[in-house]
Structure formats: structure tokens, C-alpha cells
NUDO-99567 format. One record per residue (C-alpha): x, y, z. Coordinates in Angstrom, 3 decimals. Layout:
BEGIN
[[X Y Z]]
...
END
This chain:
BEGIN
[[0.000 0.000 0.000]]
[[1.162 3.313 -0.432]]
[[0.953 5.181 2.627]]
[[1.944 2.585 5.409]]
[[-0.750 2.944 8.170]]
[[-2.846 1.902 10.877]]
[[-6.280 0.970 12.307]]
[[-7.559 1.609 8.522]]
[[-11.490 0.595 7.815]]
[[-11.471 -1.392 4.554]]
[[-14.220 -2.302 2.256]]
[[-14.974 -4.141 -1.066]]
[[-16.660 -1.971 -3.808]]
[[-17.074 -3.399 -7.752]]
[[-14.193 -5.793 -7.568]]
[[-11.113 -3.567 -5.042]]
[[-10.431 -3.022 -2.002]]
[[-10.620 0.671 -0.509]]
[[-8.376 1.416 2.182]]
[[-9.908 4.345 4.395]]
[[-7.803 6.748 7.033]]
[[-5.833 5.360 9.917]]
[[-2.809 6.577 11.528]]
[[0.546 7.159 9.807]]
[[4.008 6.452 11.826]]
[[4.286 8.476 14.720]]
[[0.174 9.032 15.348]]
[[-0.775 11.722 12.682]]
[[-4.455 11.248 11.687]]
[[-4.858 10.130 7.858]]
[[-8.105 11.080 5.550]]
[[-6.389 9.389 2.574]]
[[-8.578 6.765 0.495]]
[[-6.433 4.293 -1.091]]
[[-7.587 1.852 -3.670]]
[[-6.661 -1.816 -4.332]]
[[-7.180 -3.767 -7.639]]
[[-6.540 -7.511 -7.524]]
[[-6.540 -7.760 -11.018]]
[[-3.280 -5.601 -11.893]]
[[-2.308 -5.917 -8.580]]
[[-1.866 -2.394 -8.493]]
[[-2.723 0.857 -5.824]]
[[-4.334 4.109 -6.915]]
[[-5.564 6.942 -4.928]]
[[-8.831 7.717 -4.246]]
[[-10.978 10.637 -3.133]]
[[-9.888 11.614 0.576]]
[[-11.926 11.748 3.307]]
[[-13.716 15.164 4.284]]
[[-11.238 14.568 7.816]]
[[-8.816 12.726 9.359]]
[[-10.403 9.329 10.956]]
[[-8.684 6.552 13.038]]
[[-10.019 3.912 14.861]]
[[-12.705 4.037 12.234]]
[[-15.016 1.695 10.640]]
[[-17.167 1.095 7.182]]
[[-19.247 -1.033 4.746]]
[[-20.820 -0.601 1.378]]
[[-24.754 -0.631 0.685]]
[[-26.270 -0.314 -2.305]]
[[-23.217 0.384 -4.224]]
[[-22.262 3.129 -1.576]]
[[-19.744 3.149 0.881]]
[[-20.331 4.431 4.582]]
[[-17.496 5.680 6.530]]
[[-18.973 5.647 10.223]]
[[-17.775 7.013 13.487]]
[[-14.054 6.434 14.904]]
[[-11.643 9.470 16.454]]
[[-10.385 12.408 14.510]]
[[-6.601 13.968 15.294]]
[[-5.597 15.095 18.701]]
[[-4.231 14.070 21.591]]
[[-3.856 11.952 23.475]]
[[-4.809 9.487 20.881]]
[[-8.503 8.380 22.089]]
[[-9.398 12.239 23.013]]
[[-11.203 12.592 19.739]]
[[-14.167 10.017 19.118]]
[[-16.380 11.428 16.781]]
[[-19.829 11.180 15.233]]
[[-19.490 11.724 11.952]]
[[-21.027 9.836 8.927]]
[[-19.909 10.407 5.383]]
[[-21.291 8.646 2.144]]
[[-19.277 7.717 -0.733]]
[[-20.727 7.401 -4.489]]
[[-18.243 6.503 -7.347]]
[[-20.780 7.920 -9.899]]
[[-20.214 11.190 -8.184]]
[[-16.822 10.715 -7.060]]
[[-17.470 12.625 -3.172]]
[[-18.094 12.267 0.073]]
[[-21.104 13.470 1.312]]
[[-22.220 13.371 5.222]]
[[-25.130 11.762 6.214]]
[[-27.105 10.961 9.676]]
[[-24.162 11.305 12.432]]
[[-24.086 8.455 15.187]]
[[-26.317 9.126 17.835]]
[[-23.665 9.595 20.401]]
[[-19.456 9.583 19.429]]
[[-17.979 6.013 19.202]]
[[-14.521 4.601 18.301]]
[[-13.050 1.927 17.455]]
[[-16.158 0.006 16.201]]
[[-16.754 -1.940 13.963]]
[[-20.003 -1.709 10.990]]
[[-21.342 -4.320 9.039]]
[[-24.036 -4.075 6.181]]
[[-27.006 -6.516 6.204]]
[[-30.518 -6.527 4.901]]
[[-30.121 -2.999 3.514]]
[[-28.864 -1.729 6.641]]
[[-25.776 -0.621 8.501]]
[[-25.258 -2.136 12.361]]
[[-22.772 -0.149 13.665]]
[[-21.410 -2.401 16.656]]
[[-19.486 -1.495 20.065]]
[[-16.919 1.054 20.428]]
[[-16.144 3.305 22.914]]
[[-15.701 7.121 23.751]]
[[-13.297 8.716 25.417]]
[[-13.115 6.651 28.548]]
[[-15.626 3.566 28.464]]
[[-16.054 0.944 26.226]]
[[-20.109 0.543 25.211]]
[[-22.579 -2.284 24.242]]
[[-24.414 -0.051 22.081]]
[[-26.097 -1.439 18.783]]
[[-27.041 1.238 15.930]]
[[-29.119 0.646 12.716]]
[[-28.699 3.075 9.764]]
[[-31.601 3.061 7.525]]
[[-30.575 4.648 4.348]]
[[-33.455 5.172 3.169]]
[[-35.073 7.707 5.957]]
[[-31.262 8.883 6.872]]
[[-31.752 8.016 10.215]]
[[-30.238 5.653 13.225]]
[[-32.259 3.356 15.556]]
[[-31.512 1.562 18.315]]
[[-30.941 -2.734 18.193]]
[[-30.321 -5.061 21.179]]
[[-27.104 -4.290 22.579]]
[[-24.168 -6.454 22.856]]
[[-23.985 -8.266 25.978]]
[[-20.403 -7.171 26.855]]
[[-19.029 -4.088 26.037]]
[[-16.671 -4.199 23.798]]
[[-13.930 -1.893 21.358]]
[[-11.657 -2.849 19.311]]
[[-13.821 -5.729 18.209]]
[[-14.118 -7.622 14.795]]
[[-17.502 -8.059 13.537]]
[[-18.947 -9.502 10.086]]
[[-21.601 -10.456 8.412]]
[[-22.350 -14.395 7.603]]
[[-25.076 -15.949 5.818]]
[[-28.253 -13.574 7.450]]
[[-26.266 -12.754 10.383]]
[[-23.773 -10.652 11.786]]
[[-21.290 -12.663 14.514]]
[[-18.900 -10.836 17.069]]
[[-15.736 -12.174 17.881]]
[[-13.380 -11.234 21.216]]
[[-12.431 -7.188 21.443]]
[[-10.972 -5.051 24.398]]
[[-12.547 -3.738 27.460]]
[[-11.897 -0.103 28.318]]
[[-12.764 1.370 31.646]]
[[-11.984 5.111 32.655]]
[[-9.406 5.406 29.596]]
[[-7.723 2.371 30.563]]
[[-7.105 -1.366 28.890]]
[[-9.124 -3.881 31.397]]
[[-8.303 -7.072 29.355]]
[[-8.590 -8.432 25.870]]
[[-11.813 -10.740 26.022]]
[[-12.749 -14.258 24.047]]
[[-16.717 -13.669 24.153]]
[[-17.977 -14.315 20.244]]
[[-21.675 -13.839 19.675]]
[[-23.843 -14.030 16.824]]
[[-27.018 -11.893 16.163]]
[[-29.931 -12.666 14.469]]
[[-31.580 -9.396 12.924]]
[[-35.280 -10.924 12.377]]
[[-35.181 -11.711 16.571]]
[[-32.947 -8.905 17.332]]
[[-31.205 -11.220 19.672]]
[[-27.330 -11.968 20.407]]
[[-26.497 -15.693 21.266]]
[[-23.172 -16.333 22.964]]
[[-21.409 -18.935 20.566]]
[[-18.156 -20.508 21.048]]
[[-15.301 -18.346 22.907]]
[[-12.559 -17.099 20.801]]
[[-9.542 -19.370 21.086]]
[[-7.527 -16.559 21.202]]
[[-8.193 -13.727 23.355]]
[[-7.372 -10.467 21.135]]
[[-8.439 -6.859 20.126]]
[[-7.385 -4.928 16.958]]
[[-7.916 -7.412 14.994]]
[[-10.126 -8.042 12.310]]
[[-12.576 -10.966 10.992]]
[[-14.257 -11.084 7.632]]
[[-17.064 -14.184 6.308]]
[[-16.110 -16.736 3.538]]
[[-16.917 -19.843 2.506]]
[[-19.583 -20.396 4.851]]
[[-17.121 -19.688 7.707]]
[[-15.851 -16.692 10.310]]
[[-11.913 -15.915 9.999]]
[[-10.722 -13.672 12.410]]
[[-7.253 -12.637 11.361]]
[[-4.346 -10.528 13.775]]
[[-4.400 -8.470 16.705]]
[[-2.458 -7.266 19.536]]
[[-1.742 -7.138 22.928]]
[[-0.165 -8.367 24.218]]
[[2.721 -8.318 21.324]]
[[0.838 -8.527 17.805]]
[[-0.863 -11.531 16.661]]
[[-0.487 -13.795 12.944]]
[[-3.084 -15.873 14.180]]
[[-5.596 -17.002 11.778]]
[[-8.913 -18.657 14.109]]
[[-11.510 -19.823 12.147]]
[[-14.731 -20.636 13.168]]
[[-17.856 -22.915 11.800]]
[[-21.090 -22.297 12.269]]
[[-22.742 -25.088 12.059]]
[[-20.227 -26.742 14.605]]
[[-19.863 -23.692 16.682]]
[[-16.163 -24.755 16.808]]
[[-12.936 -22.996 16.283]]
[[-10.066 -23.789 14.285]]
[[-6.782 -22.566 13.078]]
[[-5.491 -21.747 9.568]]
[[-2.209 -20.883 8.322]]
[[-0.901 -17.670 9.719]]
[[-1.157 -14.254 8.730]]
[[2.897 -13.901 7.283]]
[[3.140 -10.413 8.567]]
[[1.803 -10.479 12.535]]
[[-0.762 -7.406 12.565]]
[[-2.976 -5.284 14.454]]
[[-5.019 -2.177 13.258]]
[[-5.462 -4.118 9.685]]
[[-7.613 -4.118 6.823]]
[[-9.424 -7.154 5.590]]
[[-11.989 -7.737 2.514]]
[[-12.870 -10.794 0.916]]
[[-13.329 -11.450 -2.753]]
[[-14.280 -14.401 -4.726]]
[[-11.920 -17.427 -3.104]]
[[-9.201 -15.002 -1.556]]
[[-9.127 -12.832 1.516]]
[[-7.146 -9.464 1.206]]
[[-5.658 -7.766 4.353]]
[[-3.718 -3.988 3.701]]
[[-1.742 -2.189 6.580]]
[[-1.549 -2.344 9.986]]
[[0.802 -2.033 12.980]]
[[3.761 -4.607 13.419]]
[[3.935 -3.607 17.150]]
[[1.389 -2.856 19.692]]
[[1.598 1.183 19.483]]
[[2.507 2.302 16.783]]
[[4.744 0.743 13.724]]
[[2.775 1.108 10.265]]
[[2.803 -0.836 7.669]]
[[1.478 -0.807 3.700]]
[[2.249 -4.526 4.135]]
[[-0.765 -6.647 2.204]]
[[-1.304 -9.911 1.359]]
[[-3.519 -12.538 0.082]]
[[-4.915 -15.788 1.383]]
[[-6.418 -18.210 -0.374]]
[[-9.334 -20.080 0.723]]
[[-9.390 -23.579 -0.563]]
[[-13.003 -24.542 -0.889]]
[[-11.840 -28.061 -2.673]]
[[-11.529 -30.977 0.002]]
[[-10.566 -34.475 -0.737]]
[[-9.109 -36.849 1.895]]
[[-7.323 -40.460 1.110]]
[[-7.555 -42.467 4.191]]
[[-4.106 -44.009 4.138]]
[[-0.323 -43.417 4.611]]
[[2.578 -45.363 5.491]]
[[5.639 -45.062 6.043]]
[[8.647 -46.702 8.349]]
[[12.450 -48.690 8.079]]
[[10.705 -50.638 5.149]]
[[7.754 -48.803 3.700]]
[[7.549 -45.639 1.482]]
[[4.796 -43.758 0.456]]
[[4.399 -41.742 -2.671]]
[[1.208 -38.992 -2.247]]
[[0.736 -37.877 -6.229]]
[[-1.959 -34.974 -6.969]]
[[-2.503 -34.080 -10.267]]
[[-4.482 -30.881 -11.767]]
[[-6.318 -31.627 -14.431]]
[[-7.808 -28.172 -14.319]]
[[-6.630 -25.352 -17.027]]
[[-5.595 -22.910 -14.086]]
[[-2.483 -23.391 -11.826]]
[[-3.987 -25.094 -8.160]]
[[-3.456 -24.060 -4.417]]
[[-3.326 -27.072 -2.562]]
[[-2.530 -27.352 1.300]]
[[-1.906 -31.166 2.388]]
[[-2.602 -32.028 5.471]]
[[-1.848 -35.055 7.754]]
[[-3.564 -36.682 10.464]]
[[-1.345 -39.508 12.067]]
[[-1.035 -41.890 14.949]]
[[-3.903 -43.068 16.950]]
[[-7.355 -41.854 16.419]]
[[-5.445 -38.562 15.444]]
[[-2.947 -37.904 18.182]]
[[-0.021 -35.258 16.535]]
[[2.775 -37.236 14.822]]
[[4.580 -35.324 12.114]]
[[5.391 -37.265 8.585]]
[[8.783 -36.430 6.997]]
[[8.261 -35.530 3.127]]
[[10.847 -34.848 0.688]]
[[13.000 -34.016 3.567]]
[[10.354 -31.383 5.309]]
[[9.275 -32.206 8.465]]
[[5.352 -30.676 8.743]]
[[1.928 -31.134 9.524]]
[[1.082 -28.993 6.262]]
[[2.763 -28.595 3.226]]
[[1.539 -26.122 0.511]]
[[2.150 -26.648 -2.860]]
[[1.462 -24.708 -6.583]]
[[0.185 -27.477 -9.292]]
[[0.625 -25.964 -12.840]]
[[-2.720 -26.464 -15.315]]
[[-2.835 -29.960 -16.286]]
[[0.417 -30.768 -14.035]]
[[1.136 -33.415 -11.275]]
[[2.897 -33.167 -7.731]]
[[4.717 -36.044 -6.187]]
[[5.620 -35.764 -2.594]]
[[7.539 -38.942 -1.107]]
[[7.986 -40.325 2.500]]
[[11.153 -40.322 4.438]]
[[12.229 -43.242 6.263]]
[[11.006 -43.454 9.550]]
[[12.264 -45.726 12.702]]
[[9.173 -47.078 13.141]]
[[5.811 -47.915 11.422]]
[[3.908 -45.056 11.496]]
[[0.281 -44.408 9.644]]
[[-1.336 -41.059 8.708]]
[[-4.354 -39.789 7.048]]
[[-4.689 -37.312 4.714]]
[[-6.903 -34.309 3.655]]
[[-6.008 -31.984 0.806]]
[[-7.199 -28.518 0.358]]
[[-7.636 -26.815 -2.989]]
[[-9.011 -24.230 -4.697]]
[[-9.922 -26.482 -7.935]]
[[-10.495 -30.529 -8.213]]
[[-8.088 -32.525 -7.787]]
[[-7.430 -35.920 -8.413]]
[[-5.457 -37.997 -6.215]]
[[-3.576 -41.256 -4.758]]
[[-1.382 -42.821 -2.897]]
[[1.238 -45.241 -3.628]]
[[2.682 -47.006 -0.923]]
[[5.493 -50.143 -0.586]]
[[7.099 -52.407 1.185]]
[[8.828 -55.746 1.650]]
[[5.406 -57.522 0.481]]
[[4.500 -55.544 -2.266]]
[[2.799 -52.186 -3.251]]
[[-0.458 -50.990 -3.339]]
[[-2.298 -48.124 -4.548]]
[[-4.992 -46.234 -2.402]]
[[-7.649 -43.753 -4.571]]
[[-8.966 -40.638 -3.069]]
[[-12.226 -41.554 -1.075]]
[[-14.773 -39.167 0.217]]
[[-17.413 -41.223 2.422]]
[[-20.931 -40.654 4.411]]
[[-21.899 -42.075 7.955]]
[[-22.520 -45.619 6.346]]
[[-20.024 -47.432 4.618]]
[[-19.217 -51.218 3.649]]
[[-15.880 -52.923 2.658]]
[[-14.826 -56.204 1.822]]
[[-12.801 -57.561 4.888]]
[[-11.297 -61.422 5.177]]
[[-8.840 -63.227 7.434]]
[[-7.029 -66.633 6.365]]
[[-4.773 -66.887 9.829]]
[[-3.007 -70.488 8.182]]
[[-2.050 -68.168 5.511]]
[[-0.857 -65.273 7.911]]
[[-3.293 -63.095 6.063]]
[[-5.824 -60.401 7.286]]
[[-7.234 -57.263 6.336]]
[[-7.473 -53.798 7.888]]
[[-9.363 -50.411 7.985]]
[[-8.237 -47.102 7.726]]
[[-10.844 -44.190 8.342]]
[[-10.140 -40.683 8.336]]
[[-12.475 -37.788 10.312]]
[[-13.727 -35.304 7.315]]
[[-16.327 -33.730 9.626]]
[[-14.212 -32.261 12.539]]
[[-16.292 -33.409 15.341]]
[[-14.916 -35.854 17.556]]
[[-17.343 -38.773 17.846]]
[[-17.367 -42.572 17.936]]
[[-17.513 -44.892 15.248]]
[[-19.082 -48.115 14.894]]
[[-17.477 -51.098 13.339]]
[[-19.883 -54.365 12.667]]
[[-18.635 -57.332 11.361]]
[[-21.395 -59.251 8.557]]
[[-20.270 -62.880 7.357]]
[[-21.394 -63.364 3.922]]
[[-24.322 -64.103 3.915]]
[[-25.229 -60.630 5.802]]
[[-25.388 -62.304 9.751]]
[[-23.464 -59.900 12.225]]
[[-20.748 -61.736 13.958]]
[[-18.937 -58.825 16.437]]
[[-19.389 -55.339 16.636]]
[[-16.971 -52.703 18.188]]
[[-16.483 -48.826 18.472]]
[[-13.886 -46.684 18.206]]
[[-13.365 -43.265 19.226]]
[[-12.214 -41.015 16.714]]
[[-11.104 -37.357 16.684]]
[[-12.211 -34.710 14.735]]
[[-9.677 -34.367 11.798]]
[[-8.179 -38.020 13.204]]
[[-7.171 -41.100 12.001]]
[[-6.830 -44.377 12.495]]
[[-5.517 -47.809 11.076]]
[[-6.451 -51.366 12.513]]
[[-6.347 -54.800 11.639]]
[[-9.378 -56.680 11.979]]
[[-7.630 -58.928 14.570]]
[[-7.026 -56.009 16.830]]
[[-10.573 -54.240 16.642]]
[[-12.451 -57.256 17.340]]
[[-10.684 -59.492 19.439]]
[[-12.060 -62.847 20.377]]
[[-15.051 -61.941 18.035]]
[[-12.871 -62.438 14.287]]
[[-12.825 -65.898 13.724]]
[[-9.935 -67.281 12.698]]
[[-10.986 -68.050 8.687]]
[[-13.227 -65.428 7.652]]
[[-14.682 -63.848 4.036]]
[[-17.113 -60.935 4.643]]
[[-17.973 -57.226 4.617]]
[[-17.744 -54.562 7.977]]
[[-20.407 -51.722 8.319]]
[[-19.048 -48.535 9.076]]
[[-21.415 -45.872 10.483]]
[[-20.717 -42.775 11.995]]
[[-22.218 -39.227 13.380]]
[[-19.981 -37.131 10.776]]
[[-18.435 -37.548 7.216]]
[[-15.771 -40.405 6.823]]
[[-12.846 -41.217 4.421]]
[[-12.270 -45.106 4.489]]
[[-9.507 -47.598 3.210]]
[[-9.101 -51.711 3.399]]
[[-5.981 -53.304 3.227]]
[[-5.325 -56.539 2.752]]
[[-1.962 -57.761 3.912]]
[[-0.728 -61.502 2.811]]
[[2.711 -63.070 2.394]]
[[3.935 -61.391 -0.657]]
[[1.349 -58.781 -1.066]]
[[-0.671 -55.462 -0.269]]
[[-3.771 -54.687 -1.754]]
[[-6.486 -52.497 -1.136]]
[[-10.220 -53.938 -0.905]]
[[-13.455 -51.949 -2.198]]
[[-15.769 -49.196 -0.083]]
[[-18.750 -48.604 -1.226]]
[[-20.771 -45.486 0.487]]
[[-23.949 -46.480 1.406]]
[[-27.010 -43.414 1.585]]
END
């Protein structure tokens, strides 16, 4: 960016990002309007803003963007909040000032939703407030809306399929920091209502949160130090997660999303003041896939092989879940040692990414993450053989061809991965051919885990020694599944058939 700066407001508007006032190195109050295009990947200028404003927030409606509340120069730094509204149409190409706030607020945050603004938290001079404002733009006027139930500044808000969710912020009381606090809520506009939802992993304020994908990141912050963190969370879980970092740890930042990649401008690098024009990109990687099955050890390499058969270059994130029902062990690749490893596929190109030896035997899952279809396998050998293992995405029933021949030292095995992230148990049944259920088991599985058993060691007692048949595999959440088959001489992988 530009002019390197802090606690900018940032919106999206036909396709770029705007960058809106903050404070320059050294606490001078900006007004300029800076102006992002993804396309060229190149800044212009835009029209300023009628005043200085830090600490300020905005959102577009109708085409329009609203620059709402924040503080103007002066000192000491929170002296200044103000009221003060402005309007911003690129057919006109000015600012124009509209309703002001009912009372002055800082540090806020404003989202747009239903044709409205919600201009969220804040504080003034010396308190932070709970107070909730609605901007009908129509009538030019603000209304009042249930108010959060803590109050919070320095908050990140956005808006998320109907609904606008809340997550952490700072505490102020007589001009002074209190705490950084975890409380996320979520507010439904037709109840005007806020539900407490999930706390925010990590307690933070200055940072900022935009929705995509069906999900809330919430992206920097500070205090104390400045924060990379990228927390994710899911609504339909009400569960947090993390993401790969923010590169550039920020606080004060500006974040829009647009199509399948999440922009963030500017910023502080220290708590205070140390701006930035830093920006970068993250790409959300709506594509998953998961193959059930890894090995590796003194004997056995695997070879994970993703192709893109797409006509645009692929971001793909692999991921791997190893060790029992998904406790951390890290595979060695290539000679990287990582739980991820992010890769660029060219169109119509293919990735190969091989295990290291390891000192033991040692079994992982894997998801991959992409912004286009892949397709996928793994090949994995050994001292009996090799065997190849397709990309499977499963349901909550599934049935595979199992069999044990112990006079031939041969059995078979299962390897399931998690796709749902929700921890929840599993249930194995074991059907002899003709469809009669000889033993049944369960088996705890984490969210995102893995596991890999032989039939012997899941069912005990219950596997008779000769057996042909199929297992049932049923579970709460979404499942990627593998058999093996392991004989003198040989691997090979048995069928899974998802079952609706």
C-alpha cells in the first residue's frame, strides 16, 4: 500500500479493495482513500476523506460506501471520538455526510445486512459501550438494536449468511485497557437477539474478521505483542479452528474478501505504533478431498501424487492426520518435516511428494485442500509388495470387503479418516457373507483423526480365525475409508462402497 498505516477501515466496492484513514508512523491522523485492484495488482488513490479518521469503521450498501464514526486527530490518541457519517458514491466521485451516530464512538466496527448498517461497540473517550445502531438509508436516520452483551472496542464483527457474529475485542474502563476478552456472539436481525457462541480461542483486540466460505476468519491483533493468528470458526459446529498464519503479525489491519481469496492492507507490526502498507492474500481452498491411508517406516515408502487436471495453476494445502485416532505425529516428506505442506500445481500438471524413512511404522491420514479438483492417490510399498490407495470421500454408512485366512498369515485392515471435525465414535460391525453380524466394536475417533487397525485387533475374540465378509461402518460425521489386505507377498487395497 502506499501510505503505510494503521487501524484503517477497509471495504470491497465493484471488484477492489478501498483502504480508508488510519494513523501514519508516529500518530498523525490520515483522511487518505487508497484503492486496491486484484486484477493488476496495483494501488491508486482515491478521493480523501472530508477529515482525518482513526479507529474508524465502514461497509458498502447499495453500491455506496459508509465511513462511520471512529476518532479524529488530537491528543492523546482516544481524546477525539467522533460522530461523523460520510457517504461515498463513485458515480459522483465525493463524500457526502449523512445521519451522524447518535452519540461519538470509536473503534467500532459496521457491518451491512438486509439494507442496513449495524454499527457495533466502540467506545468514547473513557468507556467501552454495548451499544447497537441501525442506519436506515433510506429515511437517513439511526435506531436503536439489542445491545451487545459485553461491552466491547476494538472488536471484529462480520456479516455471515443472514447474520452478523462478534468475535473477542478489548474492554476499556476510565481510559484504561481492562483485558482483551474471548466472548464471540452471533445476532440474528429478524429476533434482534445476540447468542453467545463458542469463545474465541484466542483472546485479542485490533484485529479483524471477515465471512467466507460459509465460515468466520478472524485474522491478527495485539496485545499483548501482535498476533499472525488465523482462528476460524464454523457455524454449524460452533467450533474454532486454526489456519495458516497471517505472514506479517498485525494489528489495526484491513481485511476484505473477494471471490476465493481474503485481502488484508496495513496495519501495525507492534502494539503502538509501527505502520505498515504490508498486504497480502490468502487463499481459501473450498476443494476438500481426503485419502484415508499413509505409510511409512524402516521398510515402507509412500508416494502422495496430486494431479491438476484443471486449465488454471492449483493451491493445494496437504494435510496429515497420524497416529492413533489422530494424536499429533509429524510425517517427513521430501526431507520437510510438517503437519502442512503447501504446494502450486501448474494447469494440467502433477505433484509427487515422497515419505522419508522413519524408525518405526507409522500411519497417517490425509486431507487436501484446494481451490480447484483434484485428483489424487497414494502409492505405498514395502517388503510384500505395493499398493495403490484412490482418493475416497465417504458418508456415515459405509461397507468394505474384509477377510482373514490366519493359516495363511493373512488379514485385512481399515483405515478411516475424520472429514467432519467433530470428535465422535464410530461403529465397526462385522457381517459374514451371507449378511449375519458376527462382532461389533467402536472406536473413538477425533475430529480431523485417524486411524488404522487390523481386523484382529478391533475385534478381538469376536474375528474368527478363517473369515470372508464385509464390515459396516457408520458414523455421526463424514468419513474417508480404506481396506488393506496384507498376505505373504502382497498389499492390496479392498473396495468401499458409500452407502445413503
Amino acid at each position: 500500500m502506499p501510505t503505510p498505516r494503521q487501524e484503517v477501515a477497509a471495504v470491497l466496492l465493484d471488484g477492489e479493495m478501498y483502504v480508508l484513514g488510519g494513523l501514519l508512523t508516529g500518530g498523525l491522523t490520515s483522511n487518505a482513500v487508497e484503492i486496491f485492484n486484484p486484477e493488476t495488482n496495483q494501488w491508486r488513490t482515491g478521493v480523501a476523506l472530508p477529515r482525518g479518521i482513526h479507529h474508524g469503521s465502514a461497509a458498502v450498501l447499495d453500491g455506496k460506501i459508509y465511513s462511520v464514526g471512529g476518532f479524529g486527530a488530537g491528543q492523546p490518541i482516544f481524546a477525539t471520538p467522533i460522530v461523523d457519517v460520510y457517504e461515498f458514491d463513485p458515480q459522483q466521485e465525493g463524500w457526502q455526510a449523512r445521519a451522524s451516530l447518535p452519540s461519538v464512538r470509536g473503534s467500532l466496527f459496521t457491518v451491512a445486512l438486509g439494507g442496513r448498517l449495524y454499527a457495533i461497540g466502540g467506545r468514547d473517550v473513557s468507556n467501552s459501550n454495548t451499544n447497537v445502531t441501525v442506519y436506515d438509508p433510506q429515511q437517513d436516520q439511526w435506531s436503536s438494536a439489542a445491545s451487545l452483551p459485553v461491552g466491547l472496542d476494538h472488536l471484529a464483527a462480520a456479516a455471515l449468511d443472514g447474520k452478523i457474529y462478534v468475535a473477542g475485542g478489548r474492554v476499556t474502563q476510565g481510559g484504561g485497557f481492562v483485558r482483551n476478552d474471548d466472548a464471540s456472539f452471533v445476532y440474528d436481525p429478524d429476533a434482534d437477539e445476540w447468542t453467545p457462541i463458542a469463545d474465541l480461542p484466542t483472546a485479542r483486540s485490533g484485529h479483524a474478521a471477515i465471512g467466507a466460505a460459509g465460515f468466520l476468519l478472524v485474522i491478527g491483533g495485539e496485545i499483548p505483542g501482535v498476533f499472525g493468528v488465523n482462528e476460524v470458526y464454523d457455524p454449524a459446529q460452533d467450533r474454532w479452528f486454526a489456519l495458516p498464519d497471517l505472514p506479517t503479525p498485525r494489528h489495526g489491519l484491513g481485511i476484505v474478501a473477494s471471490g476465493d481469496r481474503i485481502f488484508t492492507a496495513g496495519g501495525g507490526t507492534r502494539a503502538g505504533f509501527e505502520a505498515t502498507g504490508q498486504s497480502e492474500v490468502f487463499n481459501v481452498l473450498g476443494e476438500v478431498s481426503s485419502l484415508p491411508q499413509m505409510a511409512a517406516g524402516p521398510d515402507i515408502t509412500s508416494r502422495l501424487v496430486l494431479g491438476n487436471p484443471g486449465p488454471d495453476s492449483a493451491t493445494v494445502m496437504v494435510e496429515f492426520h497420524s497416529g492413533p485416532e489422530g494424536t499429533d505425529r509429524v510425517l517427513s516428506l521430501d526431507g520437510q518435516s510438517a503437519s502442512q505442506f503447501q504446494r502450486s500445481i501448474e494447469p494440467e500438471g502433477v505433484v509427487t511428494l515422497t515419505t522419508d524413512p522413519e524408525p518405526s511404522n507409522v500411519t497417517a491420514g490425509v486431507t487436501v485442500y484446494s481451490n480447484a479438483p483434484l485428483l489424487g492417490n497414494v502409492l505405498f510399498s514395502g517388503p510384500l509388495g505395493f499398493a495403490g490407495v484412490a482418493s475416497t470421500r465417504g458418508g456415515t454408512r459405509l461397507f468394505l470387503n474384509a477377510s482373514r485366512q490366519s493359516a495363511e498369515g493373512a488379514d485385512s485392515g481399515v483405515a478411516l479418516s475424520d472429514l467432519s471435525g467433530v470428535s465422535g465414535n464410530v461403529v465397526l460391525t462385522l457381517l459374514a457373507s451371507d449378511g449375519a453380524e458376527l462382532a461389533q466394536a467402536e472406536i473413538s475417533l477425533q475430529g480431523f483423526g485417524h486411524t488404522a487397525r487390523f481386523l484382529s485387533e478391533i475385534f478381538g475374540d469376536g474375528l474368527p480365525e478363517d473369515f470372508t465378509g464385509s464390515l459396516r461402518i457408520e458414523s455421526e460425521g463424514r468419513l474417508g475409508a480404506v481396506a488393506i489386505l496384507v498376505r505373504p507377498g502382497q498389499f492390496a487395497t479392498l473396495p468401499v462402497r458409500v452407502v445413503e
